[in-house]
N, C-alpha and C positions, 0 to 999 in steps of 0.2 A: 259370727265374726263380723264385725264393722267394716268397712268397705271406704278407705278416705282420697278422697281423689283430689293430685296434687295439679293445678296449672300448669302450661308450659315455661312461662315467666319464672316463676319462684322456682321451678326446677333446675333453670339455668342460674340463677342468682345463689342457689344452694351449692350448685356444684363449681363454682366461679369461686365462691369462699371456701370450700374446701381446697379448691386448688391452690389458690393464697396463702389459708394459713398453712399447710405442708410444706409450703417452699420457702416459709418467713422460718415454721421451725427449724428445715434443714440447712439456712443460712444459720442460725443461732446456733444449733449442735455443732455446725462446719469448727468454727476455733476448741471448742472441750476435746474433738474426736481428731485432732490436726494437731501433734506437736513439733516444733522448729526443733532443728537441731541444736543441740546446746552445744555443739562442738567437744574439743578434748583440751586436754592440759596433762604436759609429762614434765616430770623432773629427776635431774641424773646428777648422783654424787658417787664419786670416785673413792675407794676404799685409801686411808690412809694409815703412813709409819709415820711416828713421832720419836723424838729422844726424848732419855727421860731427863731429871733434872731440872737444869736449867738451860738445855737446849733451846732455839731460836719457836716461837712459834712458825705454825705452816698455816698459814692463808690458801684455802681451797676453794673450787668454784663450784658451787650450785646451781645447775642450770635450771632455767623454769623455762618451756617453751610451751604455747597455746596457739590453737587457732580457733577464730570464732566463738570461745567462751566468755562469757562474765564473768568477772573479780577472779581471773584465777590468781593462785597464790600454793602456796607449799604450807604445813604444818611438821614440825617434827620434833620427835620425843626422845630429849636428852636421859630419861630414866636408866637407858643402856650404856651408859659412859660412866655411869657413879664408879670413882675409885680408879678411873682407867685414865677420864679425858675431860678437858674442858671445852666449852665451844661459845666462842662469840659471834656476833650477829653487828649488821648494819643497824642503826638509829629508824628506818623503817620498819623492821622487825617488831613483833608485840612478843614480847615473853610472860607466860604465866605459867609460874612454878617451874614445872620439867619441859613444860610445852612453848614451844616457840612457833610464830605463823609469820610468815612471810609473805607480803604480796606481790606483785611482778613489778620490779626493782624499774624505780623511773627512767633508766638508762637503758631500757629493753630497747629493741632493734627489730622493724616490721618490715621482711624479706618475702616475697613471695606468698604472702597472706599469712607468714606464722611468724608469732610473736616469740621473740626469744632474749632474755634478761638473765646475767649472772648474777647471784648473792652470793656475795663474798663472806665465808666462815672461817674465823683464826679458832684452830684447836691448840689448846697445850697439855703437855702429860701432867695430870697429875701431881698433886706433892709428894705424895706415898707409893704414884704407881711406879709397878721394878719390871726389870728387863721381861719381853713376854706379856705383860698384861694386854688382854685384850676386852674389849667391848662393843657393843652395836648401838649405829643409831638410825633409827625407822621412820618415816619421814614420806608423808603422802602430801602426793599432787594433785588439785582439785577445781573447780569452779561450779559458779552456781549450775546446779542442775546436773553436771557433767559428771560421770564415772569416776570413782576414785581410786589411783593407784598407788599399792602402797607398795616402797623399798624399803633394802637395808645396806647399809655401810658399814664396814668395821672395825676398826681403828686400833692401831697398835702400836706397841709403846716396845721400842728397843732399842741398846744401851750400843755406841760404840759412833765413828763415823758417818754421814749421809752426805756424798759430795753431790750438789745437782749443778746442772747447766744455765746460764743467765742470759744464755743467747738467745731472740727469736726475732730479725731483723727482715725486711724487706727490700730491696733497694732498686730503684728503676733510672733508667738515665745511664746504662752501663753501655758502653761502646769496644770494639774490639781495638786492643792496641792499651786500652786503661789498664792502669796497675792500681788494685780497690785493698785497703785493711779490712781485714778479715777479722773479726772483733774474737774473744774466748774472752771469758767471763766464768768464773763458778762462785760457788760458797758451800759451807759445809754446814746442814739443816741439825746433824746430828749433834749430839751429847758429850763426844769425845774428839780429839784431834783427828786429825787425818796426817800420815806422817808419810809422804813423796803421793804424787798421783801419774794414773795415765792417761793419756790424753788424746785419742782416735780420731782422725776425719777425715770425710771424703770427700776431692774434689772432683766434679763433673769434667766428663773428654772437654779438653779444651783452655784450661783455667790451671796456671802453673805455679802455685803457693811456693814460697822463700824456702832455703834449706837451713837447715839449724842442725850442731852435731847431735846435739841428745834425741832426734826422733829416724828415723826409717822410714822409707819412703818404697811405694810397687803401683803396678797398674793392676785394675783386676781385669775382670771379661767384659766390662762392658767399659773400658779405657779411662774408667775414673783413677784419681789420682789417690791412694789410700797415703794417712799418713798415721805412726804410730810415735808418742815421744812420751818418753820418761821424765817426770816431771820431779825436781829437787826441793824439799821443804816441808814445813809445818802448814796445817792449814787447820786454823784455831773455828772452835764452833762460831756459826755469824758470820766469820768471817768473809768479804769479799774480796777474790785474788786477779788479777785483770795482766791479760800481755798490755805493757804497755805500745801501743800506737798499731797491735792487732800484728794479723801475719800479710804482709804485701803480697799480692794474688795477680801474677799478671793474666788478663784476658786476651786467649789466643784466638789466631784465625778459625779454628776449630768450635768455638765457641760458638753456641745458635738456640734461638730460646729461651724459653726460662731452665733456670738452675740453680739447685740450688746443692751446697755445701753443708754437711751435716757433721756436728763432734759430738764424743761422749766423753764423759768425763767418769774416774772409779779409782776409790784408792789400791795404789799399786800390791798391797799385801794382799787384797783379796779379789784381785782382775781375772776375768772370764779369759778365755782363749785368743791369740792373733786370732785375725781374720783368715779365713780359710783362703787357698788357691790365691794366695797373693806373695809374691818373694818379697820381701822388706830389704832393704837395702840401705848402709848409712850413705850420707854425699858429703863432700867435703864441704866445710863451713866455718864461715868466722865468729859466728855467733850461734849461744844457745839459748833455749827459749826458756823463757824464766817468769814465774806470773809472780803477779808483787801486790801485797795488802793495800787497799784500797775504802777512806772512810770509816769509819768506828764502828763494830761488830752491830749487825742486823738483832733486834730482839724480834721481830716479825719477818718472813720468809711470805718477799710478796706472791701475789695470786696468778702472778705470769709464768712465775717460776717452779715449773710442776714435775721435773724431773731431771734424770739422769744427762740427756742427750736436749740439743738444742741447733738451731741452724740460721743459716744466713739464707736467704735467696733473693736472686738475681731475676728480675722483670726483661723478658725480649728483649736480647743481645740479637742486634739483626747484623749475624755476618753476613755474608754473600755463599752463595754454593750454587750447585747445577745439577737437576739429575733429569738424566739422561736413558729417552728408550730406546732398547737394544730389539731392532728389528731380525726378522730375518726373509732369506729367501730359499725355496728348495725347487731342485727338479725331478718331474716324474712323469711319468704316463699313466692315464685311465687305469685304475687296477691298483697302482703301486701303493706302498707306504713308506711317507716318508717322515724324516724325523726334523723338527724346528726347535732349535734354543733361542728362548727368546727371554725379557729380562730388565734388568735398569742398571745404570752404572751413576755412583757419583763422582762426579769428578772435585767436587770441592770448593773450598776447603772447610768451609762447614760440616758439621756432623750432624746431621737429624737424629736426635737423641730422645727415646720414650720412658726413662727410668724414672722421670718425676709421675707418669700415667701407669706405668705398668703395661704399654700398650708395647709390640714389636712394629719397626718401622720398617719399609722398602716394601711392600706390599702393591702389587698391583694388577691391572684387570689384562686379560690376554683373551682377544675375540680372532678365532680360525676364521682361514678364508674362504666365502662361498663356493661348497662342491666338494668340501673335506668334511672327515667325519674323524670325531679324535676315539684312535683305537685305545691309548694308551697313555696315561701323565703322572705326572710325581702326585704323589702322597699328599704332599702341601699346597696342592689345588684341587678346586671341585666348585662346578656350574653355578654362576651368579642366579641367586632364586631357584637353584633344585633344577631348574633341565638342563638336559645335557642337546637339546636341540634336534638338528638335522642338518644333513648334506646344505640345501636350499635356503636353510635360515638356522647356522650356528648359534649357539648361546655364547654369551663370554662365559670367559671363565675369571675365577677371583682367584691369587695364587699369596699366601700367606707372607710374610716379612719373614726374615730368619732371626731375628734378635731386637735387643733393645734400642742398638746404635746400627749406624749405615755408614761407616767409615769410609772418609774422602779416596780415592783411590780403588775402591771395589766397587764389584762387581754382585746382583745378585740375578742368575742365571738359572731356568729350569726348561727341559727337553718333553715336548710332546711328541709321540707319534700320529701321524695322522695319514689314513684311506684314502687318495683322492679316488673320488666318486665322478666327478666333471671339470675341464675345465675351463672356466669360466672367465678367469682375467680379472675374478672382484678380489682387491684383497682383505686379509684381514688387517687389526694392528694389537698393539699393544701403547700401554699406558701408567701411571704411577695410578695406585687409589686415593685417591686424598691427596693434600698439596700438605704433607708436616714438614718444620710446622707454618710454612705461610707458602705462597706462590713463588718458586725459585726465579733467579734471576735473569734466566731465558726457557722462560716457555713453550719457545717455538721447537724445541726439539725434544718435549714431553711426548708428544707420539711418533710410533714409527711404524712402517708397513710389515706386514706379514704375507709372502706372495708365496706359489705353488703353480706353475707352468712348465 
């Protein structure tokens, strides 16, 4: 064996380059072995009913929403409509053959990092297709690089009436004491007349719509105003039918928040059930409400107008209200237990109203006084963060809302029992959770003591 003996110099100069180039290669591997997220891209299209005939088309929305991907866009394959459906597209659309692609429509809207753009598609039935015909169209959302997800839509083609709603209004600037037109608007998408309709809506506690003989009028449970009216007339396909100058809506003291007003519109031959748990009543009236043709029959059913039901809403109506904590005080000795109702009233005359959230309102925090210990509480409270404390340092407690509304003049009141353990002279209080829906108009009696001596 040969025997080759390296210098100290070139030893280091050797290992000096290998150290270089390993770290030159693992810079170069870094981007092949490292890919960026290409983000997502989804798209949602709503199953459709068309009339057949010569029915009005219906303009529907395709949503494209993306974050972070390149060129998303939608593709989708009319091959499932032969014989059923037609479907047209915006001037940015490329169609080849069956297949149509769609890119994210210049008019998209960047909220929160995600892009989102509607493509508006008019379908029409068919020349041959009959009552019943149905077919699918499939239809993937994609970008470069990015996952592709494919759906299906289904489209149906059926003979007789489709009344939809043309209502979908906003409105801000509304004050208590205004009396606002409350707009109704339909048209009939379907194939055949529509011969009398009904006409459902409900106004928010607070907000007291005109009376007319032809409809009935109740409160439900959470103090809205239902309103039901039979509605007299022809309502030709296309057609658009309008109250003239709307229903006058006076806004009352009760009035707080947003709110909003909802109507549905269904021909009277084939109307789904009153409203439950509401008595309907007529009222006396000098007029009845009448909708009247309006402009020369729709051949297209624009892409706002997607349904049955439609609404008006109302941007923060800042009445005034006041709610109020209901303290208490108890007496006892070392040993005893005693019992504290404690609570919120409002006094008004606004209504803290949760029905546009689904949230329950009058909800509030209740902290014992140091040196008690709670033996005993309602159902619909239990320890803010999970403990239930001690004597020395109580937990509050959180005690649920009972509903949707907080009507002016109540009360919402619930009984602790509580050990006193010492005492001490510290007290507790009680408090609303949250200010809904803004800071009332005297704060200074949002809290109140909780004592035990």
């Amino acid at each position: 064996m040969t025997s080759v003996r390296v210098s100290r110099d070139r030893l280091l100069h050797g290992l000096t380059t290998l150290v270089v180039t390993t770290a030159m290669i693992g810079v170069a591997a870094t981007p092949a072995s490292a890919e960026d997220d290409p983000g997502w891209v989804n798209g949602s299209l709503n199953d459709v009913t068309l009339g057949v005939a010569d029915a009005p088309g219906r303009t529907v929305p395709l949503t494209l929403s993306s974050t972070g991907a390149t060129q998303p866009r939608v593709t989708l394959d009319l091959t499932g409509l032969a014989g059923v459906a037609t479907a047209s597209f915006p001037d940015f659309c490329v169609t080849e053959g069956t297949s149509v692609t769609c890119p994210m429509p210049p008019t998209a809207v960047e909220e929160y990092g995600t892009l989102t753009g509607t493509v508006p598609v008019v379908f029409r039935a068919a020349p041959d297709a009959v009552d019943g015909a149905r077919g699918t169209l499939d239809y993937t959302a994609f970008g470069e690089q990015t996952e592709a997800y494919a759906r299906q839509a289904t489209i149906t083609v059926r003979s007789g009436p489709d009344l939809l709603d043309m209502v979908d209004e906003y409105v801000s600037g509304v004050e208590v004491g205004d009396t606002r037109p409350v707009p109704v608007a339909v048209v009939n998408a379907g194939d055949q007349p529509a011969m009398d309709l009904r006409l459902t809506m409900r106004f928010s506690v607070g907000l007291a719509p005109a009376s007319y003989r032809n409809c009935r009028y109740g409160t439900d449970q959470v103090l809205a105003t239902v309103v039901v009216c039979t509605v007299r007339g022809t309502f030709a396909p296309g057609q658009r039918h309008e109250l003239r100058g709307g229903i006058p809506t006076r806004v009352g003291p009760a009035t707080l928040g947003d709110k909003r007003i909802t109507q549905f519109v269904e021909p009277l031959a084939s109307a789904g059930p009153l409203p439950s748990d509401v008595k309907l009543k007529s009222r006396d009236a000098d007029q009845a409400l009448r909708l009247r043709a309006v402009g020369a029959p729709l051949g297209v059913i624009p892409v706002e107008v997607n349904g049955a039901g439609g609404q008006t809403y109302l941007r923060g109506v800042q009445s005034a209200f006041d709610i109020v904590a209901q303290g208490a005080a108890a007496t006892g000795a070392v040993g005893d237990t005693v019992q504290v109702t404690v609570g919120l009233r409002n006094k008004g005359p606004g209504v803290p109203d949760g029905t546009n959230s689904g949230d329950t309102v009058g909800a509030f925090y209740f902290t014992p006084p140091v040196g008690v210990t709670v033996v005993d509480h309602p159902s619909d409270c239990w320890p803010f963060g999970g403990d239930e404390g001690t004597a020395d340092a109580p937990a509050t407690w959180y005690c649920d809302g009972r509903g949707a509304v907080f009507p002016a003049g109540t009360s919402h009141m619930v009984t602790f029992d509580l050990r006193i353990d010492s005492l001490t002279g510290v007290a507790g209080k009680v408090e609303p959770h949250g200010r809904y829906p803004r800071v009332d108009d005297n704060p200074g009696n949002d809290v109140a003591p909780v004592t035990v001596g």
